[in-house]
N, C-alpha and C positions, 0 to 999 in steps of 0.2 A: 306821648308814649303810645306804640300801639301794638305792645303785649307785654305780658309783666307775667315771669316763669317762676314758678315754685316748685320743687320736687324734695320731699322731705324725706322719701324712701323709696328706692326702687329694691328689689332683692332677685337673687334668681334661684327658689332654695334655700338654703343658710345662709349663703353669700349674700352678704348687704355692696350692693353695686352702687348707689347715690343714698348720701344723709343729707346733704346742705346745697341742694344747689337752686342760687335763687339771682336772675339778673332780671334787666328788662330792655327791650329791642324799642327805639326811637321811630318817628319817621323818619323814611328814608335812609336810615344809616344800615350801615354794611358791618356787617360784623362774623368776625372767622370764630368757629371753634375749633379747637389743637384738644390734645391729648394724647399721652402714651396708647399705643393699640391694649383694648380688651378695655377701658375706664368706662366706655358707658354710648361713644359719642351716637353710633347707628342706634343706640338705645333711646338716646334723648332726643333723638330725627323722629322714633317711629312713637313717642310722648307727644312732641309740638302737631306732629301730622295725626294726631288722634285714631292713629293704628294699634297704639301701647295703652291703654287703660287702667293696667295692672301698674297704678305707683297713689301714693299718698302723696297731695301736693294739689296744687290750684293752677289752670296753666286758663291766662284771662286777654280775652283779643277786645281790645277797642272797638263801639258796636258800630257792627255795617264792616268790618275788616274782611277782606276776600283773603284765602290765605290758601295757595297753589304749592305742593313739592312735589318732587323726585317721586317715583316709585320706588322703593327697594325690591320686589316682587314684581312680577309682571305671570300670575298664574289664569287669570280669569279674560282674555284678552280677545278669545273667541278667532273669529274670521275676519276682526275690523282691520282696515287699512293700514299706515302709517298714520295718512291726513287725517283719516278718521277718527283714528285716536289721540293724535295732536289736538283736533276740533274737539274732542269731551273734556280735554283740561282746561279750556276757556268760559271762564263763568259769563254768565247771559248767552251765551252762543248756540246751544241747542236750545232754551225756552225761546229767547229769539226766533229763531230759524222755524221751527214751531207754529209759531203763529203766523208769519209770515206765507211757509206752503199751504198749513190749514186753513186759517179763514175765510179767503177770499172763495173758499168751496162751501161755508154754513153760515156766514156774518149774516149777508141777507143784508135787510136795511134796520137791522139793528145797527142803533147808533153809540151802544155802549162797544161793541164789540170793534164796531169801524170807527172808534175813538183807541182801541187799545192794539190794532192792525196801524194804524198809522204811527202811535206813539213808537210801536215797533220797527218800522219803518226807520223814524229818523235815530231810533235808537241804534240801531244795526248800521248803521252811515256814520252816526257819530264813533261809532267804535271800530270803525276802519274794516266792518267784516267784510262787505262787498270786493277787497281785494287781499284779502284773509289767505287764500288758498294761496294764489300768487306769492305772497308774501313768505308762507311757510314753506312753498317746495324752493323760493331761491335759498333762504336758509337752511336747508336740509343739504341743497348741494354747496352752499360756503365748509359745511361741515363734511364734507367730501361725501354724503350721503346721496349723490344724486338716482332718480328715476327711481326712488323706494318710496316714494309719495303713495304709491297706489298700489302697492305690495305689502300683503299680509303681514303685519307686526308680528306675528310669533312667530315668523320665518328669519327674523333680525336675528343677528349673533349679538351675545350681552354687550359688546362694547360699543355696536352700532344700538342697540335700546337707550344705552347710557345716554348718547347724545342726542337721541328722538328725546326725551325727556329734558334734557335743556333745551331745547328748541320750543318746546310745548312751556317751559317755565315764562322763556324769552318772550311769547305770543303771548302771557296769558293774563297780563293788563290787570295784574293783582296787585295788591296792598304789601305783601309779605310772601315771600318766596324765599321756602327751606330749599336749600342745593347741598346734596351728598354726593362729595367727590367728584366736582364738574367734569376737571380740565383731564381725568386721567384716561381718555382712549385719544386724546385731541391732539393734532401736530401742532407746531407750532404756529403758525399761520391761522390755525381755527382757534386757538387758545388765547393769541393775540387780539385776536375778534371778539370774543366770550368776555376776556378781562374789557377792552372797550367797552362793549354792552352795561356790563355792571358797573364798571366805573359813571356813568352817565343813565344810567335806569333809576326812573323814578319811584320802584321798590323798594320797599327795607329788605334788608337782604340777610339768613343766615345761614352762611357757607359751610360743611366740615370738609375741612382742607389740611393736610401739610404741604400741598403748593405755595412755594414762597415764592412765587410772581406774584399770585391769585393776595394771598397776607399779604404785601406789600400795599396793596390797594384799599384796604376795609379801614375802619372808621375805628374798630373797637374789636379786642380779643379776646376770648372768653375759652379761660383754659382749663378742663378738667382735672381734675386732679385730688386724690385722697379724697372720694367721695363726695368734694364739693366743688363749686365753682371761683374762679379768683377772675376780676376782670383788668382790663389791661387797655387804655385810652390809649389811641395811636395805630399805628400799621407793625408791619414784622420787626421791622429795625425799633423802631420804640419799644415793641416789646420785650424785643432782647437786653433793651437798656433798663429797664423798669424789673425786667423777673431778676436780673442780677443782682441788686438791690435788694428786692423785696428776700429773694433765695438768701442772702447773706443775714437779713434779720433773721427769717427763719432759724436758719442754722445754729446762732445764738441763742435765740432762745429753748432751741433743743438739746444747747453744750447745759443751760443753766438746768435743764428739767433732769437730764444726766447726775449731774453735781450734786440737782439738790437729791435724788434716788439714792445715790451713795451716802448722802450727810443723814439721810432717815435711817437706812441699814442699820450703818454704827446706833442711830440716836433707841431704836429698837432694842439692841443688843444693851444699850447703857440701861435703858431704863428698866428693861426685863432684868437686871442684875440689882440694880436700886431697890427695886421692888422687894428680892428676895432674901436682898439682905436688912431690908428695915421690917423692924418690930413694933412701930406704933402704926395705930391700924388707917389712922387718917394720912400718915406719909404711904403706905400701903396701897390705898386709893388712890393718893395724887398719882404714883407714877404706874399706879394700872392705868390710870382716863390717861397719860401722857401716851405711854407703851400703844394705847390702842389706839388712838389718834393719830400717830404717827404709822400705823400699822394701814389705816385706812387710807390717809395720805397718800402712802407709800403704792398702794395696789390701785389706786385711782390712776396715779400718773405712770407705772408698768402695765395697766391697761393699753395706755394710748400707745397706738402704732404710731411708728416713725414714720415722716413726713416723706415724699418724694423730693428730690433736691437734685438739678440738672440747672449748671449754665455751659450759655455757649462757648466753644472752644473761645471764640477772641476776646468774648466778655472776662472767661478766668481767666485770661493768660492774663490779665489787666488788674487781678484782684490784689489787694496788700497783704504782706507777707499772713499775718491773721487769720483772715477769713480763705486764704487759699490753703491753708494747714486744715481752716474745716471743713472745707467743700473735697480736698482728699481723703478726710476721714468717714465723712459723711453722705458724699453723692450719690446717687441710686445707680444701681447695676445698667451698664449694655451693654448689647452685643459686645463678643468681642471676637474679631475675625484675623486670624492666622494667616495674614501672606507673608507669603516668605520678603526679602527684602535684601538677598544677594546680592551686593555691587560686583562679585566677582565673575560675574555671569557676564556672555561676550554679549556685544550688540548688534546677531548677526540676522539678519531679516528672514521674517517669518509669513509675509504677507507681500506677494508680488502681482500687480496687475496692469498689464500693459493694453490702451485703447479697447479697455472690454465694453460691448455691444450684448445685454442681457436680456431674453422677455420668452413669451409663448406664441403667441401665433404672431408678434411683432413686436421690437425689440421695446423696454419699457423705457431705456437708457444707450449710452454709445458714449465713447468716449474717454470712459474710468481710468483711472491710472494710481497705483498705487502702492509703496515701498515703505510697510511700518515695519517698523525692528525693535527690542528688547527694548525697554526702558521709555515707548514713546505710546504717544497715546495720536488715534482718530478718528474724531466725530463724523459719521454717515448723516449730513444734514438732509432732509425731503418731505416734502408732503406725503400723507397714508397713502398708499397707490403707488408710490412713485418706482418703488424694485429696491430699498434698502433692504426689506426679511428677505427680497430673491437674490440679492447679490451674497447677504450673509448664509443663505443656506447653497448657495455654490461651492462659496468658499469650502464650507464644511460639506462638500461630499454630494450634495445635492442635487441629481441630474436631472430634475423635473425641466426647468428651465431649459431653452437652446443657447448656445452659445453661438450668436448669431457673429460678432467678428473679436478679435482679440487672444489674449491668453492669461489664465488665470493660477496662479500658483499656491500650494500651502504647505509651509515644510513638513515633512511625513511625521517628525519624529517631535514637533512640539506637542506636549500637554496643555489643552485646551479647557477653560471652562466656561461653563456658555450660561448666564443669566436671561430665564425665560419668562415673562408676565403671567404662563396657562402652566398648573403642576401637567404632568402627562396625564395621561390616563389609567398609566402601569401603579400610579402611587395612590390614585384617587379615595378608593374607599379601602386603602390599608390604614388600621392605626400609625400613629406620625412613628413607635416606636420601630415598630415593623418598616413601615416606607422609609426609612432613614438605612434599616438593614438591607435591603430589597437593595437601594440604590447604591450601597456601596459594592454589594455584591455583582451588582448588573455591571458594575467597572470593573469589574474583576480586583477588588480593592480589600484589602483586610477591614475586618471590623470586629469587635469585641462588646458584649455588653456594658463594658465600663468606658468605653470611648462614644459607646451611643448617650449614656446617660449626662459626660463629660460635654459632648456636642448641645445636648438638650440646654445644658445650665448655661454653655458660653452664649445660646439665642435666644435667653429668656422665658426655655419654654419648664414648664412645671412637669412636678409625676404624671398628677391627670392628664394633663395633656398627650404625652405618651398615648394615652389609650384612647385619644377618639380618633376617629377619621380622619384622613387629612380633608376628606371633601367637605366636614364639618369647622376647621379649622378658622379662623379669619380672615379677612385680605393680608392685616399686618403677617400673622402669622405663618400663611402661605408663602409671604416672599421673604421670610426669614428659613424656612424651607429650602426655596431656592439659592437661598445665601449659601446655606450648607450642602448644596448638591453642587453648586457650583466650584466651590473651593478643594470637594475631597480628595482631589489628582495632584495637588499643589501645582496650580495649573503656570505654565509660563504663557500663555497668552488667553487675556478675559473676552468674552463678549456681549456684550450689557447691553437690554431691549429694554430701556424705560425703570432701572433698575432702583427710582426713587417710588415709582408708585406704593401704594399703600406703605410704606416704611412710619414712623413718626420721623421727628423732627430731632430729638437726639440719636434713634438709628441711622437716619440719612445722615449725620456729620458724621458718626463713627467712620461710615462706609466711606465717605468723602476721605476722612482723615487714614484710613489706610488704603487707601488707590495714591494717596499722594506718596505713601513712602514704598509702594510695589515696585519692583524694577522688573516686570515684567511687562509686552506689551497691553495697550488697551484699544478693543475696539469696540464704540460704542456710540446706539442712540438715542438723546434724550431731548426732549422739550422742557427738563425743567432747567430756567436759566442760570440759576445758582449753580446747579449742579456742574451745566456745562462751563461754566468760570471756573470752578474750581480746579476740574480736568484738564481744561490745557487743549492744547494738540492743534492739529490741521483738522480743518474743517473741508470736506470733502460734497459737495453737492452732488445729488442725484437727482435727476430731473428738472425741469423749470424751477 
């Protein structure tokens, strides 16, 4: 074992956010954490990275454990490099490097010193630093980062930080490496690279993901939930077969805690009546200590909150008749997203492009061709770079670009919604209740207080939430945002940029399970593979 996690309280305020969460991480094993958005998980990153302080619990590393993650913040970063800052997340590598420039200018013929110069020496050889720098800028460029080796880190956009930071995990020859959100700025090609890396890294590994590529690969699942932790032996498909299960005792035993809340009520109501009609003083007593036993019983067990209860769409379709009468009664809320689903609607093309030739001082692409229409779905497959946002911001309007050969079409008169990874900047620092009003008016769209608060409940978001910021909001929550700016035109043709990122893992099947029954078209592009099985379509390349 080499860490063993306890957290017996975390709060933020009143709100109690973790009571019971307690696992522990193997060598070498891989293991995903999941969780509905807002349960804890960036909470329980910024605990194991001893950035969080503030929790009652014991969080214990095996002694001598190197233990390297992710930044969530990148405020203190100064003027250093990329490499530069690659180089400080590797343990031994700046006291190394240290002694190595220093000594040989004060050692002298001190023989302690030119015993710890040398030991440095083969230290620094043994740890592969000598081709260290090499090593990190071809990785930088695998991750389409190239020639940012030697360009100021706070000049990086968050999504290229994102990946400097797994690059700096990758290098950094640690025991134990926390990764938040690896694969979500990554094509698929560098994602495919990242999952290899980890699959075969002699790190223990613990990932927060709802990437089911990245779950498919891990050792062990550890899924938040109602303030504690449940563990889950296996990769994603195991887990799904295990929480089904586990979810259907659950459910039971909360039909029985029901049952028995009602069999107390009545037993209350009998015995407060017992009571008042007996006259000897010892029957009197008996069914006062009943009456009140039963009374505490009864408020012990409507204390406890109902449990969260989610299976996957193919696990319940599989459940017996029983338990799928309780997972209807019982399942916890989601999204729930309004497309329309017209079959009567024609299938007459919305999306025309003949040998288009796209880029800025040289074409990025040549070739494109393209005729989607109502009811069909297509994947823009390409590496980051490659002209998929320049092609989809032509389509819509977008003259940055030249149109170097070809012709490109878009029917004037379809309603479009366009799913974006960045909220604008028009919504930023509006309350979500405001930026929800904002944007339907920006479409020239009716809205009403009671379809704003209606929209809030169908994306799980609460009253308070209403009134903070969106730019204080979460990732999940931000692209539940987007869900609903996307939809408010009843759009007939979607356009989806990575539209699983930050989602959980029962939002993404929602969203899945109504793209399948839209009959409008879809164009969209994603690296997550599930996501793209499930959608269907022609797959379209752009670029190499």
């Amino acid at each position: 074992m080499i860490a063993d996690i306890t957290v017996t309280e975390k709060s933020f305020g009143p709100k109690l956010l973790m009571s019971g969460v307690k696992f522990s991480i193997d060598d070498n094993e891989k293991v995903g954490v999941i969780g509905r958005n807002g349960v804890g998980k960036s909470t329980l990153f910024g605990i194991l990275a001893g950035t969080d302080k503030d929790f009652t619990g014991e969080i214990i590393f095996k002694r001598g454990t190197v233990v390297v993650a992710t930044a969530q913040e990148h405020h203190d970063s100064g003027d250093i490099t990329v490499l530069q800052y690659v180089l400080s997340g590797l343990p031994e590598y700046a006291e190394l490097s240290r002694i190595i420039e220093t000594y040989p200018l004060t050692m002298g013929d001190d023989m302690k010193l030119i015993d710890e110069y040398t030991q440095a020496l083969m230290r620094f050889d043994d740890k592969g630093f000598y081709q260290i720098e090499e090593k990190i800028e071809r990785e930088l460029d695998n991750f389409q980062l190239p020639d940012v080796a030697h360009r100021v880190f706070s000049t990086l956009s968050g999504g290229q930080k994102r990946l400097v930071e797994v690059v700096k995990v990758m290098h950094s020859d640690a025991n134990l490496a926390l990764v938040d959100e690896p694969t979500n700025h990554m094509d698929y090609i560098a994602k495919a690279q990242y999952v290899e890396w980890m699959k075969s890294a002699k790190e223990a590994m613990l990932v927060i993901t709802h990437d089911r590529d990245v779950l498919e690969q891990v050792d062990r699942i550890i899924e938040l939930k109602d303030g504690e932790s449940v563990s889950y032996k296996g990769n994603y498909n195991a887990y799904l077969k295990q929480n089904a299960v586990s979810t259907g005792t659950q459910m039971n035993d909360f039909e029985m805690i029901e049952k028995r809340i009602v069999n107390l009520k009545a037993k209350v109501i009998d015995y407060q009546r017992l009571k008042e009609k007996s006259r000897n003083p010892g029957t009197i007593q008996k069914f006062k200590r009943l009456e009140e036993g039963s009374r505490q019983e009864l408020a012990e067990l409507q204390a406890k909150e109902k449990p969260t209860f989610w299976i996957d769409k193919e696990s319940a379709e599989n459940l017996n008749y029983k338990v799928a009468a309780q997972y209807d009664k019982f399942k916890s809320k989601n999204i729930r997203m309004n497309l329309k689903n017209d079959e009567s609607r024609s299938k007459h093309v919305l999306i025309t492009a003949r040998d288009v030739s796209l880029g800025y001082d040289a074409p990025l692409f040549s070739g494109v061709n393209i005729d989607l229409r109502e009811g069909e779905a297509l994947e823009l497959r390409g590496r980051n770079g490659a002209g998929k946002t320049t092609l989809i911001k032509a389509l819509l309007g977008d003259k940055t670009a030249t149109m170097f050969d070809g012709e490109l079409s878009l029917d004037p008169h379809v309603r479009i919604g366009i799913y974006e990874q960045e909220v604008l900047p028009t919504y930023f620092e509006l309350p979500l209740e405001a930026a929800i009003e904002r944007m339907y008016l920006d479409s020239k769209l009716s809205i009403s207080t009671t379809k704003i608060r209606n929209l809030m409940s169908d994306y799980l978001f609460t009253e308070g939430d209403g009134k903070t910021p969106v730019s204080r909001l979460s990732g999940g929550q931000k692209a539940r945002f987007q869900l609903i700016k996307m939809l408010a035109n009843n759009p007939q043709l979607l356009v989806l940029d990575e539209p699983t990122n930050h989602l959980d893992l029962p939002s993404v099947e929602e969203l899945e399970t109504a793209l399948a029954k839209y009959s409008g078209a879809v164009l969209y592009v994603s690296h997550d593979g599930f996501f793209r099985q499930a959608m269907g379509g022609e797959v379209l390349q752009i670029g190499a």
